[in-house]
C-alpha positions as CSV (number, residue, x, y, z in Angstrom):
1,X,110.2,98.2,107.1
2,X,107.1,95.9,107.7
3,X,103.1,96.6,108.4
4,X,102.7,99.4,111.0
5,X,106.0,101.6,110.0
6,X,104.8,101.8,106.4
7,X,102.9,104.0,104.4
8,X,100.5,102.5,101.7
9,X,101.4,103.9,98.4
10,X,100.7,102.7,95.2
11,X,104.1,100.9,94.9
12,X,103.4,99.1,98.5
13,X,99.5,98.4,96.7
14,X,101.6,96.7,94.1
15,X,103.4,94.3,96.6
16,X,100.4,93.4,98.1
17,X,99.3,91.6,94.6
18,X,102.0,90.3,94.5
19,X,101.8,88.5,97.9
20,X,98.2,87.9,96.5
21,X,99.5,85.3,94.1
22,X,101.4,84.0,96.7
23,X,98.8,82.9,99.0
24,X,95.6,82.9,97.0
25,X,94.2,86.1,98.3
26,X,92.6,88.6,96.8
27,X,93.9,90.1,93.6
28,X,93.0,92.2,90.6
29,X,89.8,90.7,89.5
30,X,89.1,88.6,92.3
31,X,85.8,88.8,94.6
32,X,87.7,90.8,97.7
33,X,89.0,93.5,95.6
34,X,87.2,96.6,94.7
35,X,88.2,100.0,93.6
36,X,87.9,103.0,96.0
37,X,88.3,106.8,95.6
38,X,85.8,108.6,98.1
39,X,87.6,112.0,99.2
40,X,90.8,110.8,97.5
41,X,91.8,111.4,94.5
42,X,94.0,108.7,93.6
43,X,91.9,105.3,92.6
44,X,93.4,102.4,94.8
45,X,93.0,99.0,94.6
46,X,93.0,97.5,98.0
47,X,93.7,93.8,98.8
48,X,91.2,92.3,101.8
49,X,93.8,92.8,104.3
50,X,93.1,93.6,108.4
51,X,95.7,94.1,110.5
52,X,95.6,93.4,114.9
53,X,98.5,93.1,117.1
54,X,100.9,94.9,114.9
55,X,100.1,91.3,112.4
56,X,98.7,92.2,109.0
57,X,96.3,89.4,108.0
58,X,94.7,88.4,104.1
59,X,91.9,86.7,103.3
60,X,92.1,83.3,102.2
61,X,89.3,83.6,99.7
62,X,90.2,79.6,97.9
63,X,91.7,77.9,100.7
64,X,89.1,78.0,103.0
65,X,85.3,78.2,104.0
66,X,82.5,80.4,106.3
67,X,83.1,79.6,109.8
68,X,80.6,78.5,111.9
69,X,79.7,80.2,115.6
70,X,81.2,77.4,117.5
71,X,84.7,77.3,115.9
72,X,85.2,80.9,117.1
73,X,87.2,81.5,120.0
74,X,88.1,84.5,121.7
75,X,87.7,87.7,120.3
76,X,91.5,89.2,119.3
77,X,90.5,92.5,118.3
78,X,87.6,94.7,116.9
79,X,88.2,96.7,113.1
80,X,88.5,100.9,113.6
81,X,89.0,101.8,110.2
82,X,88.0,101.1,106.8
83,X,90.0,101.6,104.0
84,X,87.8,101.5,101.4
85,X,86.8,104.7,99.8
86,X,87.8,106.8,103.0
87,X,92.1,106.4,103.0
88,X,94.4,107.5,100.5
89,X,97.9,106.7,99.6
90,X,99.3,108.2,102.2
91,X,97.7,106.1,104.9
92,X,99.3,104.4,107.2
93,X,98.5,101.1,108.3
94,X,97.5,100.4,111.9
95,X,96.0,98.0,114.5
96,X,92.2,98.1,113.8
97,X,92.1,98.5,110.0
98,X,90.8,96.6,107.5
99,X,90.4,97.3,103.7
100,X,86.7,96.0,103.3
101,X,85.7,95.5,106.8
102,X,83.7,97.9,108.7
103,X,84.2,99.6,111.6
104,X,82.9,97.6,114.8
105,X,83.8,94.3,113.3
106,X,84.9,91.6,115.8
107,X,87.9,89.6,115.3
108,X,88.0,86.5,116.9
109,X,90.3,83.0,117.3
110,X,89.5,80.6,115.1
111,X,90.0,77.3,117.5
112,X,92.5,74.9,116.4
113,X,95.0,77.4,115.4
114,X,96.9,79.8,117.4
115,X,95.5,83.6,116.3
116,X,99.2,84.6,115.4
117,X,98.5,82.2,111.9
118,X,94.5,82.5,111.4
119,X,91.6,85.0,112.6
120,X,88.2,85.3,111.9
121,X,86.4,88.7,110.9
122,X,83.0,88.8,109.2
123,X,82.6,85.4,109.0
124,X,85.6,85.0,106.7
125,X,89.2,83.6,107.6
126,X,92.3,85.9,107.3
127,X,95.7,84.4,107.3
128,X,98.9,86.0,108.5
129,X,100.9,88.1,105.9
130,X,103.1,90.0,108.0
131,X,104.1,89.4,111.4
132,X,107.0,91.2,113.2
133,X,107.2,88.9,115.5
134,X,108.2,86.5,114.1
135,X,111.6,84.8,113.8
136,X,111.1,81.5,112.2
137,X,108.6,80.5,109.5
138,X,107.4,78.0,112.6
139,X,106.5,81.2,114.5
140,X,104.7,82.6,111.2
141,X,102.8,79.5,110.3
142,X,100.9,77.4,112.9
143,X,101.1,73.9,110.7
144,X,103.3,71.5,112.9
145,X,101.3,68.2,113.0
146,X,98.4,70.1,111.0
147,X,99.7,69.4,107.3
148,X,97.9,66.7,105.3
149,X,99.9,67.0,101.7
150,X,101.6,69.1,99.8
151,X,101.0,69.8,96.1
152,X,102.1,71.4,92.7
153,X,99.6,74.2,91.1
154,X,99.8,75.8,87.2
155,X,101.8,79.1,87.1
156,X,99.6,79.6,84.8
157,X,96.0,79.1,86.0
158,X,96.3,78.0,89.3
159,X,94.6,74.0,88.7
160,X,96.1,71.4,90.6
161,X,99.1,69.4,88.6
162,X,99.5,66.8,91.2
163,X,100.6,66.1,94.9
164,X,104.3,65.4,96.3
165,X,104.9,61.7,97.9
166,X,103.7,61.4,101.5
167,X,107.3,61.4,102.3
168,X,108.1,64.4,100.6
169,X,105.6,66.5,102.2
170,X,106.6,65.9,105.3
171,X,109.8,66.5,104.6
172,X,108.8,69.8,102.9
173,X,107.3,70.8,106.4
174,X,110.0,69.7,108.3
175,X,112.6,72.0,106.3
176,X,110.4,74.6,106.0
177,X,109.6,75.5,109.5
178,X,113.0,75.8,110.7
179,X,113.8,78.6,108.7
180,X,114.9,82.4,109.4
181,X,111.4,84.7,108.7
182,X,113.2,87.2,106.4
183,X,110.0,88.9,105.4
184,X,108.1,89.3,101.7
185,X,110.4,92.5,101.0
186,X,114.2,90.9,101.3
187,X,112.6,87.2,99.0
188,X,111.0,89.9,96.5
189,X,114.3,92.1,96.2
190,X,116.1,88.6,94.7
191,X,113.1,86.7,93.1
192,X,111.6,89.6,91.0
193,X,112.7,88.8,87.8
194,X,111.7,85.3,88.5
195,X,108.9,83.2,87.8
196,X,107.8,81.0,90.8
197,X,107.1,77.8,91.4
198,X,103.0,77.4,92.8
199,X,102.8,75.5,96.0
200,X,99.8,74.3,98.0
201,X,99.9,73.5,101.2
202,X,96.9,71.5,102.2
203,X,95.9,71.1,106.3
204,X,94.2,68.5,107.7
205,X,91.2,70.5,108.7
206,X,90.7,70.0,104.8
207,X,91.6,73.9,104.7
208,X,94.8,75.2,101.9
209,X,96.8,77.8,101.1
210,X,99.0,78.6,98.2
211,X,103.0,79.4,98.3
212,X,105.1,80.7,95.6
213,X,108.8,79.4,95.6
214,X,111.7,80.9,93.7
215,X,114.5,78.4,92.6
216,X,117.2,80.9,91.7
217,X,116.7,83.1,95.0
218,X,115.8,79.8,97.0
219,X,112.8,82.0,98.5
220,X,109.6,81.6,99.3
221,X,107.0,84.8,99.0
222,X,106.2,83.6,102.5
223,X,109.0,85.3,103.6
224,X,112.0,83.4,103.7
225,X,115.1,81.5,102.3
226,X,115.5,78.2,101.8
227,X,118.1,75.4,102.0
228,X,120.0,73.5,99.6
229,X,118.2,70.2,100.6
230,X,114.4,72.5,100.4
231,X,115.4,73.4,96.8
232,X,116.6,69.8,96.0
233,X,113.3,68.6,97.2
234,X,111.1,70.6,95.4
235,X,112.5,70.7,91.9
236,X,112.7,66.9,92.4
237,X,109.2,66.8,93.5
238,X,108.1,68.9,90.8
239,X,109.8,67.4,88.1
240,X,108.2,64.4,88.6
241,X,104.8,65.5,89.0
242,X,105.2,67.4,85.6
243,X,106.3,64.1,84.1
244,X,104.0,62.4,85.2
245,X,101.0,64.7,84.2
246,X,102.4,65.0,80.8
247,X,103.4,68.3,81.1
């Protein structure tokens, strides 16, 4: 069950890191986390999430930077309801919340990509997570024509190893974007016991974000399964790049 039918418990709290890893949001000890109990008296550890138009949203807190006043667009929606030390784990999520954001908030269109993929709230960009919607990873992520490079990251720490040919980047987009949107929940239920592949995908707005990749499961923590050819073309890609870094 996705975004607005779910209830935030701890275990949900836990996903959410995980998807953290997967994109480069906000995780444990990064700066867009904090620890909240207020009236409740669980401690929760909220990721910097908002959620419009039934879409859940996360910060990108590596991949991107401030946006200035004249690359906002229209405004999308306005934030209700902060988490942060006022809900407990039995909130539900709904249109208008945010974890760090507070209430009054405008979210607004960040020109260039379609507001399904990117928003801007408090002069930070969020990036989808979750979207209902849609059907295809095209429909989840608005990077058609957009995509400068792809490249492989350190499981381990994150640093850049080294980027795929031009050629295989494109091709990387090209069968990505085609695919079913399965959703975090039905990749994580095969990939768990897994350790994942880091991906970056870099735009040419000189913007990034991170995707995880699962060889056994052939998923991606984006939310969907890949094909034969996709898996071919990765481990190919980063068996080279490791080789040629030394690693």
């Amino acid at each position: 069950m996705r975004g607005n039918n779910r209830r935030i418990r701890i275990a949900f709290v836990m996903a959410l890191l995980v998807l953290t890893i997967a994109f480069g949001t906000s995780g444990p000890n990064r700066p867009g986390s904090s620890i909240g109990e207020g009236s409740c008296k669980a401690i929760l550890e909220w990721v910097d999430f908002l959620m419009i138009n039934g879409i859940t949203y996360h910060y990108n807190d590596e991949g991107t930077v401030p946006v200035d006043a004249d690359q906002l667009g229209e405004q999308v929606g306005v934030i209700t309801y902060m988490l942060n030390n006022h809900a407990c784990t039995d909130h539900v999520t709904k249109n208008g919340d945010a974890a760090f954001l507070p209430i009054g908030t405008a979210v607004y269109e960040w020109k260039g990509y379609k507001p399904e993929f990117r928003v801007v709230a408090g002069n930070k960009v969020y990036q989808v997570n979750r979207n209902p919607n849609a059907s295809m990873m095209g429909d989840l992520l608005d990077i058609e024509g957009k995509t400068a490079r792809v490249s492989l990251e350190s499981g381990i720490d994150g640093s850049p190893i080294g980027d795929f040919r031009p050629e295989a980047s494109e091709e990387f987009i090209r069968e990505l974007l085609p695919l079913a949107y399965v959703g975090f929940d039905a990749v994580y239920e095969k990939a768990k016991h897994e350790s994942g592949v880091f991906l970056r995908i870099h735009l040419t707005d000189g913007t990034s974000f991170r995707m995880v990749y699962y060889p056994q499961a052939n998923g991606f923590t984006a939310g969907a399964f890949g094909t034969e050819a996709l898996r071919q073309l990765i481990m190919t890609q980063r068996a080279a790049i490791k080789a040629a870094a030394g690693l």
